[in-house]
N, CA, C and O of each residue as an XYZ file, in Angstrom:
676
protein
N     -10.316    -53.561     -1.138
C      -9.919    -52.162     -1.159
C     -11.032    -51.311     -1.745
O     -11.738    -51.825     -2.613
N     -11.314    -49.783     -1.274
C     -12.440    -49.324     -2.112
C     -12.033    -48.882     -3.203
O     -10.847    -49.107     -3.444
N     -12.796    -48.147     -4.191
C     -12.752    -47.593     -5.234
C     -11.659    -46.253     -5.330
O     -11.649    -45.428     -4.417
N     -10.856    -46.133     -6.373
C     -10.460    -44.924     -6.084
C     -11.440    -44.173     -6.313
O     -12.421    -44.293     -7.047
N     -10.850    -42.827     -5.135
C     -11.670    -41.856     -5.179
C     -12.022    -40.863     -6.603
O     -11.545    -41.223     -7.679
N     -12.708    -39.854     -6.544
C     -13.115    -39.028     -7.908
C     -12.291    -38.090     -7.681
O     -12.001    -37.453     -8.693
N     -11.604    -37.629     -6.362
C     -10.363    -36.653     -6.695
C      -9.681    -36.767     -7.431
O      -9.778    -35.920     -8.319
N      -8.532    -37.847     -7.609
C      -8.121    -38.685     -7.579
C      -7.920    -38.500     -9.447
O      -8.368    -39.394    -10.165
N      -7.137    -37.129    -10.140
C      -7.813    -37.810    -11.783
C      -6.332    -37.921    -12.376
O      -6.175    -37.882    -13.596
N      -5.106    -38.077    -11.394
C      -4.294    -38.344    -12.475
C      -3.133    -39.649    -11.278
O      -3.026    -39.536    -10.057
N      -2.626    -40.467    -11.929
C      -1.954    -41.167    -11.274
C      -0.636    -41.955    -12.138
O      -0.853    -42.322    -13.293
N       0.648    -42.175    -11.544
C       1.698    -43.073    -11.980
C       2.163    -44.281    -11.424
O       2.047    -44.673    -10.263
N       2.813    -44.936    -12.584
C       2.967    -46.353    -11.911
C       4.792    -45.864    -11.268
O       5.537    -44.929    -11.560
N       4.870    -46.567    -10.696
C       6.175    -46.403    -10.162
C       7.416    -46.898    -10.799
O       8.556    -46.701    -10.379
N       7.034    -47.644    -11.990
C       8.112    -48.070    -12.847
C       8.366    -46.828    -13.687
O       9.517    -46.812    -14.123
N       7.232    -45.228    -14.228
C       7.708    -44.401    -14.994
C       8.701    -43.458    -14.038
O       9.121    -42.396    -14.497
N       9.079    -43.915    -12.612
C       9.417    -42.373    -12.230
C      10.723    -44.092    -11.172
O      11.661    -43.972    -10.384
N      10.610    -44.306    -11.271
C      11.991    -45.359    -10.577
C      13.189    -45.614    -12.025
O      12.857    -45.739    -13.204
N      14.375    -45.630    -11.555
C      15.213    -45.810    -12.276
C      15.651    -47.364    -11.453
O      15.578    -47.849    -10.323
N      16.159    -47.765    -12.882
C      16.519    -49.152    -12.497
C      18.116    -49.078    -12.639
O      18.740    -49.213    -13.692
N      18.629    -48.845    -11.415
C      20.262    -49.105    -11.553
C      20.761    -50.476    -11.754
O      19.971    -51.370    -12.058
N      22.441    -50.775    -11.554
C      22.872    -52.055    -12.240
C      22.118    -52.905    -11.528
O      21.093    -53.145    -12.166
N      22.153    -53.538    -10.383
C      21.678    -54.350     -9.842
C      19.997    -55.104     -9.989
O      19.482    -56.117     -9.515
N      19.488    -53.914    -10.976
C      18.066    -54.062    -11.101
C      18.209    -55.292    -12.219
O      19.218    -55.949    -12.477
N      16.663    -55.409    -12.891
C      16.486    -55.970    -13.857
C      16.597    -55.658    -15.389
O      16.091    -56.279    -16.324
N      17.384    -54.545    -15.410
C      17.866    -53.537    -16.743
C      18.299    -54.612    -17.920
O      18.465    -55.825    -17.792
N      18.419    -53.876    -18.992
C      18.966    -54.601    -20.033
C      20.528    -54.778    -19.827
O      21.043    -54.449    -18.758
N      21.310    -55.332    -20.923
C      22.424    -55.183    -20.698
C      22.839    -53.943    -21.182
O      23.666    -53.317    -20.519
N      22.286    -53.350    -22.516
C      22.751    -51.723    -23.222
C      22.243    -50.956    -21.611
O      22.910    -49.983    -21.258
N      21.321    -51.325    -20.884
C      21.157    -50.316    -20.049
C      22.243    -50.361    -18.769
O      22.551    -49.285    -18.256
N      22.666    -51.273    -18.393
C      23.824    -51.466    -17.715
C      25.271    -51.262    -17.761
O      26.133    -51.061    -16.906
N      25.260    -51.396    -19.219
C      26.374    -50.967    -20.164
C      26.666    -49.566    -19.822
O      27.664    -49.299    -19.152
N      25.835    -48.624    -20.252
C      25.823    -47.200    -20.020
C      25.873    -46.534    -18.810
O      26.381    -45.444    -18.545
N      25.121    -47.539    -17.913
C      25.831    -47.367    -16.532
C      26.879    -46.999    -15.869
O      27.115    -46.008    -15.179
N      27.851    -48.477    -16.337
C      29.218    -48.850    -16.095
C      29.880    -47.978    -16.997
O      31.052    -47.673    -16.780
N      29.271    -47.541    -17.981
C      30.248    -46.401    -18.862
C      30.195    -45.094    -18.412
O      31.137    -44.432    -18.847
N      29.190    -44.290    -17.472
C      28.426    -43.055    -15.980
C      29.415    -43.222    -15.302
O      30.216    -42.319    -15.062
N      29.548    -44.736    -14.767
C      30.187    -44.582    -13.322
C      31.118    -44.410    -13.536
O      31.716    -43.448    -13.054
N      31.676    -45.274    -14.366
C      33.422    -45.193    -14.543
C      34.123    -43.418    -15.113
O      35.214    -42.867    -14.966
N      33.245    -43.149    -15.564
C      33.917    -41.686    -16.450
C      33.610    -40.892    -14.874
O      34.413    -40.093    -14.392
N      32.547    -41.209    -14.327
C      32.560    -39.815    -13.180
C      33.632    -40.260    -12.503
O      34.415    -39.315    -12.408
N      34.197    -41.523    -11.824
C      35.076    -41.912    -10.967
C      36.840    -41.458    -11.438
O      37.785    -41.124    -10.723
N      36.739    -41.613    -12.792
C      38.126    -41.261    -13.641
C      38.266    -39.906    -12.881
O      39.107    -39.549    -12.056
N      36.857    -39.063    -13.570
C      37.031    -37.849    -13.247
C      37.094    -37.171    -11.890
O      37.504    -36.011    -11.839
N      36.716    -37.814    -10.777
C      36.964    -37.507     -9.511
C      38.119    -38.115     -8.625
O      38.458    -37.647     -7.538
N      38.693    -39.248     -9.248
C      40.141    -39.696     -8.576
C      41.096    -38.612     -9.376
O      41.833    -37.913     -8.681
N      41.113    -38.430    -10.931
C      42.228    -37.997    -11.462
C      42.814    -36.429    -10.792
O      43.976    -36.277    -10.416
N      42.114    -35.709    -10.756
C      42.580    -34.336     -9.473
C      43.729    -34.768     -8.603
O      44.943    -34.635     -8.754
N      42.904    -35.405     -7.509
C      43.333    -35.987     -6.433
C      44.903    -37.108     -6.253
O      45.719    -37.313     -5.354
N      44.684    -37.625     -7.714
C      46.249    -38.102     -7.971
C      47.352    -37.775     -8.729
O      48.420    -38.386     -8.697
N      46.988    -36.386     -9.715
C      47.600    -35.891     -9.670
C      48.334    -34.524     -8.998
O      49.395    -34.059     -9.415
N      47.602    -34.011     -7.947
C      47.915    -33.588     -6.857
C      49.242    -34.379     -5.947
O      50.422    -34.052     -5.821
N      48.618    -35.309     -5.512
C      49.759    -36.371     -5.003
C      50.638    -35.997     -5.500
O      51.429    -35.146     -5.094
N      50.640    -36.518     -6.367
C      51.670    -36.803     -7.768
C      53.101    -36.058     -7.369
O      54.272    -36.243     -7.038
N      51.655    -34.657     -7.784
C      52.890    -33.667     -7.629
C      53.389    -32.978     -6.201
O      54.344    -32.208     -6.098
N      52.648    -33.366     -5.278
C      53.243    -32.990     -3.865
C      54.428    -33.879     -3.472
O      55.358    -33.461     -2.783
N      54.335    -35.279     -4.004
C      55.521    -35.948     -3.603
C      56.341    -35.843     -3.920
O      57.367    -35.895     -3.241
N      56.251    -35.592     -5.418
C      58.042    -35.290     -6.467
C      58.220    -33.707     -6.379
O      59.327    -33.330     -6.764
N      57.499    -32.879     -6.023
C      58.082    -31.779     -6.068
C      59.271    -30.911     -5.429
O      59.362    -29.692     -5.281
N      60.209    -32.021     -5.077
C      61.916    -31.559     -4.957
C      62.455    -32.444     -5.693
O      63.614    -32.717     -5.379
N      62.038    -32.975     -6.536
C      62.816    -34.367     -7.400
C      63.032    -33.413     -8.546
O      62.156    -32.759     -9.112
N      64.427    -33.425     -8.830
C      64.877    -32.767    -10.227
C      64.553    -33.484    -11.562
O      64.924    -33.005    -12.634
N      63.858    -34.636    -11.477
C      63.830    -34.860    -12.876
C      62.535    -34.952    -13.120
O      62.202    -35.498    -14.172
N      61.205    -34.294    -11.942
C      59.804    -34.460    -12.218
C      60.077    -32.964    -13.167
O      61.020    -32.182    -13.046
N      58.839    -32.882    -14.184
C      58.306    -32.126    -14.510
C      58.255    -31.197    -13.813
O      58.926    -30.207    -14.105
N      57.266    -31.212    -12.411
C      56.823    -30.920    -11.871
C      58.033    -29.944    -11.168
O      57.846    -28.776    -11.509
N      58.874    -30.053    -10.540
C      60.006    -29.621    -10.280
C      60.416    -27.959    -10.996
O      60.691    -26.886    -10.457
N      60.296    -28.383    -12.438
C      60.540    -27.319    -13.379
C      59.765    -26.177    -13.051
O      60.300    -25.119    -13.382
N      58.628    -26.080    -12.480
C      57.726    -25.190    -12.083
C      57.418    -24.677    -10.984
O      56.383    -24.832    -10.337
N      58.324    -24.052    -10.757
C      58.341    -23.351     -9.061
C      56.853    -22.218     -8.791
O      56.432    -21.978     -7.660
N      56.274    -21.678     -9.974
C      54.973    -21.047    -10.505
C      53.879    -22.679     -9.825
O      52.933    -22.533     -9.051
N      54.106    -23.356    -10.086
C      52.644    -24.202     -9.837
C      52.324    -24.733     -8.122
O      51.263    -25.069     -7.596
N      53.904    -24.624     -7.485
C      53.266    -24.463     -6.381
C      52.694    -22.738     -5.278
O      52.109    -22.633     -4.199
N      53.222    -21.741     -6.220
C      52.663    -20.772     -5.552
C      50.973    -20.680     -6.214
O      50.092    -20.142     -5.544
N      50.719    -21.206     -7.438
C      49.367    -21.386     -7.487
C      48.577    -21.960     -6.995
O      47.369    -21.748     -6.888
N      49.447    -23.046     -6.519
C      48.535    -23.834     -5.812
C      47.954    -23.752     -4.069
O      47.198    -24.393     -3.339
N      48.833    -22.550     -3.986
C      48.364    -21.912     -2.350
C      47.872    -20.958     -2.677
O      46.960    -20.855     -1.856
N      47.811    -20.189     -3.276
C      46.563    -19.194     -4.042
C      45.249    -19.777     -4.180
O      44.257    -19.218     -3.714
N      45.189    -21.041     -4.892
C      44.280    -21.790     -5.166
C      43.149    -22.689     -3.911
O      41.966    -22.977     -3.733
N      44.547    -22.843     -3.267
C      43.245    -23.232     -2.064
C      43.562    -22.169     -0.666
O      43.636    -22.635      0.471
N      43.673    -21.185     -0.864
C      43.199    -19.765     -0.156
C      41.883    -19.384     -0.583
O      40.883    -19.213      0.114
N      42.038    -19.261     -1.963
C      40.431    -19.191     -3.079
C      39.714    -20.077     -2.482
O      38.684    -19.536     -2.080
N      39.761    -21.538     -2.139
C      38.328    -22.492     -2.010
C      38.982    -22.669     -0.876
O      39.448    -23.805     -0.798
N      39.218    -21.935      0.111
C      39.080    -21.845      1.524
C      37.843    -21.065      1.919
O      36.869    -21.387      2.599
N      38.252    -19.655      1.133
C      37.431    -18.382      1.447
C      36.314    -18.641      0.994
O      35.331    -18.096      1.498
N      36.165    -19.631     -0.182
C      34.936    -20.008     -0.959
C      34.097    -20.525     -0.049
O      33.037    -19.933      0.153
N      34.445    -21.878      0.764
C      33.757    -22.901      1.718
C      33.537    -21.695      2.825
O      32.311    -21.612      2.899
N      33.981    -20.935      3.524
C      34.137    -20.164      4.400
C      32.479    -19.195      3.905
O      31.429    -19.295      4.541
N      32.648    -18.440      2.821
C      31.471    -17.944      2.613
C      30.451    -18.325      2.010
O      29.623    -17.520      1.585
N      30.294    -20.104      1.817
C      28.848    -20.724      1.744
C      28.623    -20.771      2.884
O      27.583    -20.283      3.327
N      29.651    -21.446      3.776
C      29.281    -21.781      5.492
C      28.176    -20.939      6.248
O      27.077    -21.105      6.779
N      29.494    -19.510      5.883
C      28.428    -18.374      6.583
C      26.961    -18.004      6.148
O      25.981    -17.618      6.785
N      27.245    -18.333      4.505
C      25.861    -17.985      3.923
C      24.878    -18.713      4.483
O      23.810    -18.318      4.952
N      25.468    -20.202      4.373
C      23.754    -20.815      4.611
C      23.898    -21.161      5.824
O      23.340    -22.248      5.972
N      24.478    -20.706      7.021
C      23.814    -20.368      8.457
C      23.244    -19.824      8.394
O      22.098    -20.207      8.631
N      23.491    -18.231      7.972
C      22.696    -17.078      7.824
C      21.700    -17.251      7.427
O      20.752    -16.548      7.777
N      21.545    -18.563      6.288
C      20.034    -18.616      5.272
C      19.367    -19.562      6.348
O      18.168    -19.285      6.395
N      19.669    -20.505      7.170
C      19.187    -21.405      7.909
C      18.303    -20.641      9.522
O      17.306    -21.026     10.132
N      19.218    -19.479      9.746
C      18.979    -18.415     10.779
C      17.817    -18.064     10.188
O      16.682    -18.498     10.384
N      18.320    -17.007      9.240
C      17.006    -16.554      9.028
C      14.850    -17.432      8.992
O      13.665    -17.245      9.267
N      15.932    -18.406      8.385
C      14.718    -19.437      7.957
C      13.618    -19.711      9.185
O      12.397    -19.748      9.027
N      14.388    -19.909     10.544
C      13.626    -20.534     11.411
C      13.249    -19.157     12.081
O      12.377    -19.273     12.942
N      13.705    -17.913     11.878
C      13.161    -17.073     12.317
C      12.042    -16.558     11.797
O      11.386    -15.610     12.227
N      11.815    -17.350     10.673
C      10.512    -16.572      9.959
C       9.613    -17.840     10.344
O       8.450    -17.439     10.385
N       9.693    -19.598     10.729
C       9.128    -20.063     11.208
C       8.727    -20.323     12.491
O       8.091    -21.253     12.989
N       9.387    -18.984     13.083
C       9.082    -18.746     14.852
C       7.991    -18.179     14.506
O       6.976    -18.369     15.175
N       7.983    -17.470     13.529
C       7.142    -15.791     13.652
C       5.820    -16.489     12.589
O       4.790    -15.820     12.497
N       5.892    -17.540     11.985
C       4.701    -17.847     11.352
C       4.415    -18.727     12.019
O       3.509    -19.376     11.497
N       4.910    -19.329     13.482
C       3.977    -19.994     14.331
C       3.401    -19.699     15.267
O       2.465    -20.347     15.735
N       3.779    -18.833     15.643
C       3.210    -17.618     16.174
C       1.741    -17.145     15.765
O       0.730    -17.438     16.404
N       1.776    -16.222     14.382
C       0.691    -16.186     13.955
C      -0.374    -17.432     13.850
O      -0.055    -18.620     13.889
N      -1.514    -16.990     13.729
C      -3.244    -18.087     13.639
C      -2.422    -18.601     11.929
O      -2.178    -17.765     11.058
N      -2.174    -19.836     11.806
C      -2.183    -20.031     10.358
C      -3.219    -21.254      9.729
O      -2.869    -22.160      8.972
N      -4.630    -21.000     10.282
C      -5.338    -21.833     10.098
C      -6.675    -21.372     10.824
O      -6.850    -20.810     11.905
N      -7.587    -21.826      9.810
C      -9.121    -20.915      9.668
C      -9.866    -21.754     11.380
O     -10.107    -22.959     11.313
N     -10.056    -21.261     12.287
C     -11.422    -21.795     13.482
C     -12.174    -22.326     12.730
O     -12.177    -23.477     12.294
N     -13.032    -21.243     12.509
C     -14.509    -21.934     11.878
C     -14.504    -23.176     11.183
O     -15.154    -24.196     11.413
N     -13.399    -22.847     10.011
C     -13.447    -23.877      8.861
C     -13.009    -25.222      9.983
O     -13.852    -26.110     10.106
N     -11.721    -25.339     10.760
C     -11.581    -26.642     11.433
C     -12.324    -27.098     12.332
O     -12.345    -28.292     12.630
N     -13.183    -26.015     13.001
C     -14.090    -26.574     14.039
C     -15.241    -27.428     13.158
O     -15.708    -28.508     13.519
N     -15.687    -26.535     11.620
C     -16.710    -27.470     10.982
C     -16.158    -29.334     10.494
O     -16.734    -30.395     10.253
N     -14.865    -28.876     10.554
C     -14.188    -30.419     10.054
C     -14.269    -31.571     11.330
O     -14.907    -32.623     11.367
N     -13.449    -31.008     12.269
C     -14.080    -31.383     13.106
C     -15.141    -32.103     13.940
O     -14.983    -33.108     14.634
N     -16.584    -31.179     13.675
C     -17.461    -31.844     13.770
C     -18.295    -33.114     12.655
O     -19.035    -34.080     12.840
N     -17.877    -32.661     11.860
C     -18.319    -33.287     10.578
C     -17.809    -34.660     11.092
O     -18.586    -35.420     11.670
N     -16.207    -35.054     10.840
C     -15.786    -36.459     11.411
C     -16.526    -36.566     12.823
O     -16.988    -37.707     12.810
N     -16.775    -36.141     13.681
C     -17.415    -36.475     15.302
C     -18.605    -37.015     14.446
O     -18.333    -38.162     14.092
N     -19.594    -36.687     14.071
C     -20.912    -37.098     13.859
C     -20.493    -38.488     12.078
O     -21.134    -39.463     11.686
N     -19.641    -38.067     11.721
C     -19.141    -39.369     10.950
C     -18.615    -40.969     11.373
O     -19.063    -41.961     10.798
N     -17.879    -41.019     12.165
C     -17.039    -41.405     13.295
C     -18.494    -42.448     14.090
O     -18.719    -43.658     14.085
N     -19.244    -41.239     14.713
C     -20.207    -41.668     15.735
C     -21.481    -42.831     14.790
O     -22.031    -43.898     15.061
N     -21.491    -42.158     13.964
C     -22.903    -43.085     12.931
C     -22.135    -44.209     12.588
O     -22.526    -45.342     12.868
N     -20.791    -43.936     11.850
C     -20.132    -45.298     11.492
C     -19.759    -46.148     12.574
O     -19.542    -47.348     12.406
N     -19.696    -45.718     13.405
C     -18.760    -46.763     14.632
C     -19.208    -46.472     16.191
O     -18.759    -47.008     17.204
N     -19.946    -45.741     16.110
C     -20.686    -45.934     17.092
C     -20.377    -44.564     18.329
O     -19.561    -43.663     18.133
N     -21.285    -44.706     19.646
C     -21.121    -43.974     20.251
C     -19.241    -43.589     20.874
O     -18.412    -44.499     20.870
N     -18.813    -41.934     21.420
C     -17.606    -41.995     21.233
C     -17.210    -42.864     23.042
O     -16.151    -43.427     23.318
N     -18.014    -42.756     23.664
C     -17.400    -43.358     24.822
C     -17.630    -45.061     24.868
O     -17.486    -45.793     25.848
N     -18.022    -45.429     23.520
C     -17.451    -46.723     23.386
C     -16.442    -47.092     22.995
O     -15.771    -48.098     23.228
N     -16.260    -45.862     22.084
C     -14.744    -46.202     21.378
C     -13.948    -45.728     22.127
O     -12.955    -46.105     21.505
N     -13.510    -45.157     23.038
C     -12.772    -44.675     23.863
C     -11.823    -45.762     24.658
O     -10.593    -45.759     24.626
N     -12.380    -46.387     25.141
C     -12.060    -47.492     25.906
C     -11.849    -48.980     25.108
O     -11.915    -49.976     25.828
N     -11.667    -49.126     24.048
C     -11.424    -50.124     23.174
C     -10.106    -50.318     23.499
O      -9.644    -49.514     24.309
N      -9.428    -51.115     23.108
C      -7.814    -51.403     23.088
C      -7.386    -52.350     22.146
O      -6.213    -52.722     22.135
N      -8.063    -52.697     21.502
C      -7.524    -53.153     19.703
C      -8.613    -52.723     18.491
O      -9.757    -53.148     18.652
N      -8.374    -51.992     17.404
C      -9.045    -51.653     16.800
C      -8.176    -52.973     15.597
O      -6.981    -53.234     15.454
N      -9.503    -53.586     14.874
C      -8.891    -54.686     14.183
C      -9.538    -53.891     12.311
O     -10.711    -53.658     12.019
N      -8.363    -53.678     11.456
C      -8.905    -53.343      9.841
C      -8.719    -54.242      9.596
O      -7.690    -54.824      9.939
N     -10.017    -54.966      8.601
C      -9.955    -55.895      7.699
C      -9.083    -55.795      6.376
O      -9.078    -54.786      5.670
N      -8.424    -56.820      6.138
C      -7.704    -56.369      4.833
C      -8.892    -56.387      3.499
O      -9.662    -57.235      3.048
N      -8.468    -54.576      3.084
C      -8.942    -54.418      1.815
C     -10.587    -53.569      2.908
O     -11.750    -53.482      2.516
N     -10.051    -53.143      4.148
C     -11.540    -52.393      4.264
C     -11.422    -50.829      4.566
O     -10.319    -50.517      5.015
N     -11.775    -50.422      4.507
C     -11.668    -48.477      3.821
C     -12.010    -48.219      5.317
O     -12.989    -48.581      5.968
N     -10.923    -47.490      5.672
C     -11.118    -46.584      6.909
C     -11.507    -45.419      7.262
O     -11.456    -44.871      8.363
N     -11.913    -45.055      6.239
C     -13.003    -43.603      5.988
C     -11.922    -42.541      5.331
O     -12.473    -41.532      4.892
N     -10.878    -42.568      5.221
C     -10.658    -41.679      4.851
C     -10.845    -40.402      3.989
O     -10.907    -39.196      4.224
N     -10.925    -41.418      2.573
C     -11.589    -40.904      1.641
C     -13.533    -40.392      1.602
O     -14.185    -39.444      1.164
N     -13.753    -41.402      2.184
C     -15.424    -40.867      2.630
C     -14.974    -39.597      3.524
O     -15.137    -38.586      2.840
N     -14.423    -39.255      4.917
C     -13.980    -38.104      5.130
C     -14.202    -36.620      4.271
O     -14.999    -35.689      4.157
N     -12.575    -37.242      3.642
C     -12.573    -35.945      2.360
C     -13.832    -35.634      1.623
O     -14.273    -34.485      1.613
N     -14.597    -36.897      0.829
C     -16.016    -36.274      0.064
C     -16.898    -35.852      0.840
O     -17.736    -35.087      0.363
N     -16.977    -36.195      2.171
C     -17.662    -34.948      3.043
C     -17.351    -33.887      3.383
O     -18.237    -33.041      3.512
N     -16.429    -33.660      3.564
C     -15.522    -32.312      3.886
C     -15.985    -31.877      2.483
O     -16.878    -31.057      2.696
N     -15.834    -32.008      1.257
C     -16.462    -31.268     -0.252
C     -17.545    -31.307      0.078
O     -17.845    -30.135      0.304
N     -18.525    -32.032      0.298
C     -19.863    -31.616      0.388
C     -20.210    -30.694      0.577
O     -20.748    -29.866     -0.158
N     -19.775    -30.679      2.340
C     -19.926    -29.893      3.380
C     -19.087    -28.311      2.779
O     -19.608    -27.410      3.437
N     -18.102    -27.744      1.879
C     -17.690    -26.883      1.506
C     -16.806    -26.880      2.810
O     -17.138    -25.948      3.542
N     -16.019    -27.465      3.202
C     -14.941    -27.276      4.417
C     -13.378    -28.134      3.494
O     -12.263    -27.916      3.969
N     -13.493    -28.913      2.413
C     -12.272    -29.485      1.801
C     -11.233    -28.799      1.673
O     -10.227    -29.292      1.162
């Protein structure tokens, strides 16, 4: 492999920015705390939902609670009129935001969003890079397996420090 490059001045390993869930190689305190995440979010996202039930099923049963409160089911059609109209005006919103969006990426593709000069110099720069390293282009043209050695640098990075040279990066 080549050298890293001199751009190149800050880098991470992938263990500071990966989380290791249960299944990983975690500790047990770290798994622990896990199973203590999951379980409290899951409490908290079934418990709504069953007591809803709850109370949709017994609510003609005279001896639910629930019963006693002829107030909790008119709230509760109030309540999801509210996060009807709610879902109803994100919907519309972020069409509208999604509309708009691609209309401003019609209209900025449209416009030149990228320098001639500067890409024609890039351009040539790789043609005459390309050609010294590997030879004339109507040899390479007609090839039909290009074979990389493992661990051999495909110019990329030589590329880029020419493109800086050259003031085209």
């Amino acid at each position: 492999m080549s050298p890293k490059p001199s751009y190149i001045t800050h880098s991470v390993e992938e263990s500071d920015v990966t989380v290791d869930w249960f299944f990983g190689s975690a500790s047990v305190a770290v798994k622990a705390r896990q199973v203590a995440l999951v379980s409290v979010s899951w409490f908290f996202a079934l418990l709504p939902i069953c007591l809803t039930t709850w109370a949709l099923v017994h609510r003609n049963d005279p001896d639910s609670p629930w019963a006693r409160y002829t107030d909790w089911f008119n709230i509760w059609q109030i309540m999801m009129t509210v996060i009807a109209a709610l879902i109803a005006f994100f919907a519309i919103a972020f069409l509208l935001m999604f509309l708009l969006n691609r209309s401003d990426m019609r209209k900025r593709n449209v416009r030149e969003t990228y320098n001639v000069e500067r890409l024609d110099r890039r351009v040539a720069i790789a043609a005459d890079w390309y050609s010294e390293r590997y030879g004339d282009k109507s040899e390479r043209i007609d090839e039909s397996r290009v074979i990389v050695l493992p661990g051999s640098n495909i110019g990329t990075y030589e590329l880029r420090e020419l493109y800086a040279k050259n003031e085209v990066g």
